[in-house]
Phi, psi and omega in degrees: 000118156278182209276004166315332212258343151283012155075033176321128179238141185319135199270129165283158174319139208001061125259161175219175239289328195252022173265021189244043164264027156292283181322299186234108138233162185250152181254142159258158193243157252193016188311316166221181175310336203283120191289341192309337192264005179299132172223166168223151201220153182216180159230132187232107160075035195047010161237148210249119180217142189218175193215162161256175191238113187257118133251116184320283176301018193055010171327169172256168178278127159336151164225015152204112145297127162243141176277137002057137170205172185344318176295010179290168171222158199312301232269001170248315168315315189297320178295336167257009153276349177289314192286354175101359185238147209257176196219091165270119205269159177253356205244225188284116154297344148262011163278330209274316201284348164290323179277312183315290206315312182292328162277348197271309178309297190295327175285310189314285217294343151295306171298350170287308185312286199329318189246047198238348197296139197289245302264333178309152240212121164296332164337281191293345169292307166342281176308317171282335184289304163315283174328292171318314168295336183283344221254314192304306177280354158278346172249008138273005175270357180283326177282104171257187181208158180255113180278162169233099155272017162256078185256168172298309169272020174073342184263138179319152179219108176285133143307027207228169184282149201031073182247136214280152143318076186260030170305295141336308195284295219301306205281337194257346189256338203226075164252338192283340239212338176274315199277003163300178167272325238276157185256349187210126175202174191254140171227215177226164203266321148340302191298313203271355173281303163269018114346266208319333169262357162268004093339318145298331189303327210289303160310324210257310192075140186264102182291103149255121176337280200299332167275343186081345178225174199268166160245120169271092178300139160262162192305128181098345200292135153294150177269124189258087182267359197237120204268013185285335186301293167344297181314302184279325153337285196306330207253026169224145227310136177252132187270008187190137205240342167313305205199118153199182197221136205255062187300112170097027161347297157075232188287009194043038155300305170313294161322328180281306183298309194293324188253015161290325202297344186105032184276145174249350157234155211198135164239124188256149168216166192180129187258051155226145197271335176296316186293325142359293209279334197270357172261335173275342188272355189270304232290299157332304197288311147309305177106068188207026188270338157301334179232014161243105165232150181255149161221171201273093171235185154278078201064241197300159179254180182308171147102171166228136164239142172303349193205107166237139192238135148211173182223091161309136095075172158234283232251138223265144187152169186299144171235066182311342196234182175292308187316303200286321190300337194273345218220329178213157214218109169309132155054027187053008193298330195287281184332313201279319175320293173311288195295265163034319196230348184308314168328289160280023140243015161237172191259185195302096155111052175289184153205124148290123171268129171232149175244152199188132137296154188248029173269002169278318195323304183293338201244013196065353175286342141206188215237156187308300201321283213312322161278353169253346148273018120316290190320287186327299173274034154246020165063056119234163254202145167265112210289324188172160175228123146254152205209153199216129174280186170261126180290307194329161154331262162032273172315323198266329177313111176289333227250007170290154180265008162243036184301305176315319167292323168286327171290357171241032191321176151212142170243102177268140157240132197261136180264123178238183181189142162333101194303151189270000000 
């Protein structure tokens, strides 16, 4: 298959390339709920040529396309990323990728202003920072590329000049959706940027201190470079070397720290399957799968254990992508659920461990009340906190715009327990 077969459609004398959306458009189609079943389809030149619609994050399929190439220019991308219409481009892969950068530059820096004003609340620097961002990544998630998956080798392929080897990334970023029949499909090249660079996370591995060895992230999973969390896992008193349970698991670090420590079971759950497959692929990588498995749940596993643990989630906002799950907790719910259910699931003179930060605290999205009367009505009582500052980068940056709130971060693991 060439790149002909995506329909490049012909230029009259000074038009350009973001001048057709008359000429070519694509409809997405809609077959199931499934995002894997989206296709999108057009007619070029009389003939009906279609694609599948691929997204790592569940995105919906565009639903108006123009084809593009090197002739595009920033200030006509903005204008069809502001109307909502997506650009599948054709041309030179790093001019496609040149153009992200250039919607990338031009949005920050309009979302910079919105959120730099002294009279904002950080809540509200917060809330424009989110907004600004969502806003961003939806109108760079509009510059797509065409995989050719009928290749010799079998591996996805861009077809566009100086375009990298994404074969390997694609199967690892893409597996429900790699593993079709289908010969062709569309993705978005944002999307398909970080694939390729949450795929070096993956090969390279992240070295963790407190384990002495690396975690190998999967695409959605967090990475855990930020070692203060990691730490008070490792350094705080263990009441029991039997059985313990790892809620909300992600790379199955924390689980990986509890049986370097000498834990002998280790149960990990997480209800996304990325995460799963990347806490047992860890777990293998390490040697520790006889006494570590993640399994695909909703919090708890069957059962009680002396010792539960989770690290949620910090900050409480929407989590439209796996990405965002990671990082943010609709409505604190993830928190409230744990302490909520821990009480039956631990066993008689258990502790539950929450590991947590106070930067919603700082930042006005919620208030220690809210977490001590969590704690309280769900009948448990605080055994002890350890509390830890933040190393990142971050924290030190003045010129961040929530700086005053990163800088007084605290990251605690607080020991709970059953009220007697």
């Amino acid at each position: 298959m060439s790149l002909l077969d995506f329909a490049t459609p012909s230029l009259t004398r000074g038009q350009t390339s973001g001048e057709r959306h008359d000429s070519t458009r694509y409809t997405a189609i809609e077959h199931s709920p499934n995002i894997a079943d989206q296709t999108l389809s057009w007619e070029h030149q009389g003939t009906h040529i279609s694609a599948h619609w691929w997204s790592a994050n569940a995105r919906p399929a565009p639903k108006n396309v123009v084809v593009v190439d090197d002739r595009l220019t920033a200030d006509t991308a903005m204008r069809n990323a502001a109307r909502g219409t997506a650009m599948l481009w054709l041309g030179d892969f790093h001019n496609a990728k040149q153009m992200l950068s250039a919607i990338d530059r031009r949005l920050s820096k309009a979302a910079t202003g919105k959120t730099s004003r002294k009279t904002q609340t950080d809540a509200e620097k917060f809330y424009a920072i989110r907004q600004g961002r969502a806003q961003r990544s939806r109108m760079m998630s509009l510059i797509l590329v065409p995989l050719n998956l009928d290749t010799t080798d079998g591996e996805a392929a861009l077809e566009l000049p100086r375009a990298p080897r994404i074969g390997p990334a694609v199967a690892f970023g893409y597996p429900q959706q790699a593993g079709s029949t289908a010969t062709r499909a569309v993705v978005s090249l944002q999307e398909l940027t970080g694939v390729l660079s949450a795929y070096q996370w993956y090969i390279n591995g992240v070295e963790v201190p407190a384990l002495g060895q690396k975690i190998h992230p999967g695409y959605g999973t967090f990475l855990p470079t930020r070692h203060e969390y990691v730490d008070l896992v490792a350094k705080a008193p263990l009441n029991t070397t039997e059985l313990a349970f790892d809620i909300g698991t992600g790379t199955g670090v924390l689980a990986a720290i509890l049986v370097a420590r000498g834990v002998k079971t280790v149960i990990g759950t997480d209800i996304h399957q990325r995460a799963v497959d990347c806490a047992n692929d860890n777990f293998a990588r390490l040697a520790i799968d006889d006494s570590a498995r993640a399994e695909l749940t909703s919090m708890f596993p069957a059962g009680r254990a002396p010792l539960v643990i989770c690290n949620p989630p910090w900050l409480p906002g929407s989590a439209p992508t796996t990405l965002d799950a990671a990082v943010y907790d609709p409505g604190s719910k993830m928190l409230l659920q744990f302490l909520r259910g821990l009480p039956e699931h631990l066993t008689t003179h258990g502790e539950g461990w929450l590991i947590i930060s106070d930067l919603a605290e700082l930042l006005g999205l919620r208030s220690r009340h809210l977490l001590l009367d969590a704690i309280d009505d769900a009948g448990l009582e605080v055994v002890d906190r350890l509390d830890t500052l933040p190393t990142h980068g971050r924290a030190k940056d003045d010129a961040d715009i929530l700086h005053a709130a990163r800088s007084r971060e605290v990251t605690s693991l607080w020991r709970l327990r059953v009220k007697a």
